[in-house]
C-alpha positions in Angstrom: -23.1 1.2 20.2 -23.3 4.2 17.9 -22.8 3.8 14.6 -21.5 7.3 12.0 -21.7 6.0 8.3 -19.0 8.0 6.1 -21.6 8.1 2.9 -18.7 10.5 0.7 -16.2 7.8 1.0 -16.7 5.2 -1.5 -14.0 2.0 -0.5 -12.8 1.2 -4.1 -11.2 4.7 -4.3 -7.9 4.3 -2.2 -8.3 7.9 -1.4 -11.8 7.6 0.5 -9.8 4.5 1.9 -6.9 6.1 3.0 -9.7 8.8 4.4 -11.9 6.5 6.3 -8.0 5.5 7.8 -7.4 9.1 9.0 -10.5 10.0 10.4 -9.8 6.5 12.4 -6.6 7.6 13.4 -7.3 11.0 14.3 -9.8 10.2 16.8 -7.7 6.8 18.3 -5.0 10.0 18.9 -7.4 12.0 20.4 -8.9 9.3 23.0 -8.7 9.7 26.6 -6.7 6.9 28.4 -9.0 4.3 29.4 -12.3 5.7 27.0 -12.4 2.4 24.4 -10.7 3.6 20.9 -13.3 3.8 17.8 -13.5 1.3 15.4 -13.9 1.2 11.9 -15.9 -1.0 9.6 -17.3 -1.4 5.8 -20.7 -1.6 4.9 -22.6 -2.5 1.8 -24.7 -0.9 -0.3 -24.4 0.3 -3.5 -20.6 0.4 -2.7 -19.1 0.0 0.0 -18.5 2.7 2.8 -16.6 2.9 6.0 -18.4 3.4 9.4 -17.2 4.5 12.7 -18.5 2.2 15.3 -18.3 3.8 19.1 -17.4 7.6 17.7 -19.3 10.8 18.1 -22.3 12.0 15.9 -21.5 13.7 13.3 -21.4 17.1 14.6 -18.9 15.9 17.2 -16.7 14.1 14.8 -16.2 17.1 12.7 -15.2 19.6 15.4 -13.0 16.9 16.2 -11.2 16.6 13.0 -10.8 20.3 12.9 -9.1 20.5 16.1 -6.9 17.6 15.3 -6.5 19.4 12.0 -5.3 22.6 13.9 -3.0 19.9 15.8 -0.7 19.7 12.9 0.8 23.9 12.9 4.3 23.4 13.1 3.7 19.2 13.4 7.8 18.3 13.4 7.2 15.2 11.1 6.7 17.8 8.4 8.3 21.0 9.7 11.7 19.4 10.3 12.1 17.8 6.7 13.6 20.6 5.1 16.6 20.4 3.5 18.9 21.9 0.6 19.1 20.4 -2.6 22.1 18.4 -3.3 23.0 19.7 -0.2 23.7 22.9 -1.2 21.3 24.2 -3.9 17.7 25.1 -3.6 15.4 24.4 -0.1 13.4 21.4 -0.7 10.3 20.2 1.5 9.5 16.8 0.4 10.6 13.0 1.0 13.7 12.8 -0.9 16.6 14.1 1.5 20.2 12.8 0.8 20.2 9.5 3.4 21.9 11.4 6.1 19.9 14.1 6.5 16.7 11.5 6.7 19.1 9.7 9.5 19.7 12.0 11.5 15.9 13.6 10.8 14.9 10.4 12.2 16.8 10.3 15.2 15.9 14.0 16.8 12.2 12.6 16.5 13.3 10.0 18.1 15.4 11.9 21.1 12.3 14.1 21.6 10.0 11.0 21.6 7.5 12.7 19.4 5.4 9.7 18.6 3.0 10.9 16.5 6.0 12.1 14.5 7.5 9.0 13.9 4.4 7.3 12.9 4.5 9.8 10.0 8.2 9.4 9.4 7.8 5.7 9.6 5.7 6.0 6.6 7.7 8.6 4.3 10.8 6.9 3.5 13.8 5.0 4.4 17.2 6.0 4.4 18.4 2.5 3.6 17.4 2.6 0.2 18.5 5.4 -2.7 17.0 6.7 -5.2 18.9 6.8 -9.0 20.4 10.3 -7.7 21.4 9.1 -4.4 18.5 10.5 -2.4 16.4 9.0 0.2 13.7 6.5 -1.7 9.9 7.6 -0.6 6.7 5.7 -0.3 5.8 4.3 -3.3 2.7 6.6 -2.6 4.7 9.5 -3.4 3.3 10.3 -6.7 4.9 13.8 -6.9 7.4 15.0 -9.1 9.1 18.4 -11.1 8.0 21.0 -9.4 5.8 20.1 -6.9 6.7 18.8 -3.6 5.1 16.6 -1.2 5.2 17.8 2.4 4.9 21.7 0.8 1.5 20.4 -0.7 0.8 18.8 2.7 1.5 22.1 4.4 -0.4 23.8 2.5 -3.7 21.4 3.1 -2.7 22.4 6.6 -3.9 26.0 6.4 -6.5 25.7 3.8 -8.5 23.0 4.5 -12.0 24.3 5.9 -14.7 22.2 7.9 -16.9 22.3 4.5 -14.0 20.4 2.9 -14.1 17.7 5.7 -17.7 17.5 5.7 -17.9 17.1 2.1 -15.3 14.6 1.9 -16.9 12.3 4.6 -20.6 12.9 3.8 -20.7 13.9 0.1 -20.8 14.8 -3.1 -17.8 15.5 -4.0 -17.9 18.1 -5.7 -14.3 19.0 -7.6 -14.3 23.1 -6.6 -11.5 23.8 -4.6 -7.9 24.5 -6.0 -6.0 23.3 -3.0 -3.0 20.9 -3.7 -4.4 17.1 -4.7 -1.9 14.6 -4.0 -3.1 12.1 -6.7 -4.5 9.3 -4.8 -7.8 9.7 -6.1 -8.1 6.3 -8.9 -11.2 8.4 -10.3 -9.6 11.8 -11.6 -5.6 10.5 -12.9 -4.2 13.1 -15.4 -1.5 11.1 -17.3 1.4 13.0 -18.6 1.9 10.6 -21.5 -1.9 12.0 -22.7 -1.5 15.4 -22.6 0.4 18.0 -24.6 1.8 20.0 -21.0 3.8 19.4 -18.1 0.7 18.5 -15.5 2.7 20.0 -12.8 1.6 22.9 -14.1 -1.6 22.8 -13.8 -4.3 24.4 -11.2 -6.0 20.9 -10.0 -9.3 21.3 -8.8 -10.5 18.3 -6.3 -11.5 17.3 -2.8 -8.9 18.7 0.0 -10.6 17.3 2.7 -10.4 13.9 1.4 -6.4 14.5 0.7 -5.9 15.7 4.2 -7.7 12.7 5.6 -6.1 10.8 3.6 -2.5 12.0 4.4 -3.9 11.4 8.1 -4.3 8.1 7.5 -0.6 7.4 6.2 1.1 6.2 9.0 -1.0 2.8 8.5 1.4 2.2 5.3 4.2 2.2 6.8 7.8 1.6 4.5 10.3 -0.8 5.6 14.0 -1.7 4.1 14.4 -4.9 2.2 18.3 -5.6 1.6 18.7 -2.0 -0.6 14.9 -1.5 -1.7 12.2 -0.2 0.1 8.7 -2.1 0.8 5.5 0.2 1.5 2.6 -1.8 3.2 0.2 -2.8 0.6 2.5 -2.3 -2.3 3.8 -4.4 -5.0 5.8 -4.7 -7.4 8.0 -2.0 -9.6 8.3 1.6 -9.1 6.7 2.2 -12.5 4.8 -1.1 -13.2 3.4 -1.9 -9.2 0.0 -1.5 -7.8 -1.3 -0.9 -4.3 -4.2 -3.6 -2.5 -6.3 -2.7 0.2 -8.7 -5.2 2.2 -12.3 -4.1 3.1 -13.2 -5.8 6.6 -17.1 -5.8 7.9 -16.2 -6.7 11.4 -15.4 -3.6 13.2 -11.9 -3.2 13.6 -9.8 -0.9 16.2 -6.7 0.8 15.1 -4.5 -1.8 16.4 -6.0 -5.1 14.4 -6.3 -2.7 11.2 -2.7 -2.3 11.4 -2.0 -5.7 11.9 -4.9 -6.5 8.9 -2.9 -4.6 6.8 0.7 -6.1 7.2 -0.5 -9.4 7.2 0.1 -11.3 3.7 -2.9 -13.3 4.6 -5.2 -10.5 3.9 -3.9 -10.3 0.4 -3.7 -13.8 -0.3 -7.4 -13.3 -2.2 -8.3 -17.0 -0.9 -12.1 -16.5 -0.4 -11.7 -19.3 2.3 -9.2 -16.8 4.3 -10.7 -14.2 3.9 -14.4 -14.9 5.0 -12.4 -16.1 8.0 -10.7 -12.6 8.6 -13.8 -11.2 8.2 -12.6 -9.6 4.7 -15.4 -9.0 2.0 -13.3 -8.0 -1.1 -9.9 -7.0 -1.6 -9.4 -4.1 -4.3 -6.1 -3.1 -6.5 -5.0 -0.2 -8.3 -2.4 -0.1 -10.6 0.3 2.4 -10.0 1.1 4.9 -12.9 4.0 6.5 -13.4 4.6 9.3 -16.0 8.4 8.8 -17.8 9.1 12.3 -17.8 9.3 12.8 -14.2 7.5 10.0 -12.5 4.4 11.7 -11.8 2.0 9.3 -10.5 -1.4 8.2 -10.4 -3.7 5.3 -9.8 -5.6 3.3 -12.4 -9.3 2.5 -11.9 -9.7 -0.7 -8.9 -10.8 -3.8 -9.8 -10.6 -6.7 -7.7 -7.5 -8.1 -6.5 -6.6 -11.6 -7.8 -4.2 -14.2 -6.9 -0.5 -14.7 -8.0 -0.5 -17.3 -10.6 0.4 -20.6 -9.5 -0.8 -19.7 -5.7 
């Protein structure tokens, strides 16, 4: 069985690990019916870093990710989620429709059983739950704010990203150059507003656009659901402004089916060593989540390892 090591991606950084989750997904998508899915595994070094198990060389696996990347022109998950502004003021293209528009958003994906689609849309928001101005309440991933806007900074990932990005994102260094949008999932370069003297919307981030693109591949596996009036994102707990995100590193391989079930499964973040050694589960990593009070910009702090609730 073939085995591609991902040396780039670095699994205490939840954007290598949401990565190492969208070059999974990306090639599950692009199996042939009866051709066994890929699998993914962590291995350990120095850190640890993901592994396809059952993929193509590495040649192979980046034209693949390029043509999957071309996949996405037009891709109605983020084409479709435009909308005005208080529903009559500016175009918006980001996660925070008013709860209507999401609805019925939702339901065309569904009528034109675009399932790819809907496993985006299953992970951008919930129309259940409102935000303090009435709008749809996003992922607690959704780290962007002011001026910026999610699914535009996704779009343009879409037509910028080269295959140098998504080799150097998966293989490494990383090396900081390009100017392409960074959607701030990357625990080793936060910029907090509270530290600085300007709005850091503002800014020209330099970072790794490969990684993001991956990374926003591999969203569908955090999904969000509704809870009574709040929304829960897979992985997530805790406050808007005070919560942090876990994430499990497995070193069995894993398909794309058992990760998602690894990663709704509160035994996987139950940090009993006893459970996880039996789940196959070496470490599981936090990062807090960090939000800015002037606009709820958002970031994650450094990972350490995940402990357990006090009194479990």
């Amino acid at each position: 069985m073939t085995e591609l090591l991902l040396t780039g991606l670095d699994g205490k950084n939840p954007l290598a690990f949401l990565a190492a989750l969208g070059v999974l997904n990306a090639l599950a998508d692009r199996t042939k019916d009866g051709t066994p899915e890929p699998r993914l595994v962590w291995r350990a070094g120095g850190n640890y870093q993901p592994a396809i198990v059952g993929g193509p060389d590495r040649g192979a696996l980046l034209d693949a990710l390029v043509q999957d990347l071309k996949s996405f022109q037009g891709e109605p998950a983020i084409e479709r989620l435009r909308y005005r502004k208080d529903g009559a003021g500016t175009e918006a293209h980001d996660l925070k429709p008013p709860p209507g528009y999401f609805a019925e958003y939702l339901s065309r994906l569904v009528r034109d059983d675009l399932r790819r689609s809907l496993a985006f849309a299953a992970a951008f928001a919930t129309d259940v739950a409102v935000d303090n101005n009435g709008n749809t309440k996003p992922t607690a991933l959704h780290f962007t704010a002011g001026q910026q806007e999610f699914l535009t900074m996704v779009s343009e990932l879409i037509q910028g990203v080269r295959v140098e990005d998504l080799e150097e994102a998966l293989f490494g260094p990383w090396r900081y150059e390009r100017s392409l949008p960074v959607l701030q999932w990357d625990n080793t370069s936060a910029r907090d507003y509270a530290l600085r003297a300007s709005d850091p919307s503002k800014d020209k981030k330099l970072g790794v656009p490969g990684a993001d693109w991956l990374a926003f591949r591999g969203l569908p596996f955090i999904r969000v659901a509704p809870v009574r009036d709040r929304i829960a994102t897979t992985g997530c707990n805790g406050e808007w402004k005070t919560g942090a995100f876990r994430w499990p590193i497995w070193t069995v391989p894993l398909s794309r089916p058992v990760i998602g079930s690894v990663l709704t499964s509160p035994e996987a973040f139950e940090v009993n060593p006893s459970v996880l050694r039996s789940r196959g589960i070496a470490i599981v990593f936090e990062s807090a989540i960090r939000r800015s009070d002037q606009g709820g910009y958002g970031s994650f702090a450094p990972a350490r390892m995940a402990r357990p609730a006090p009194g479990s």
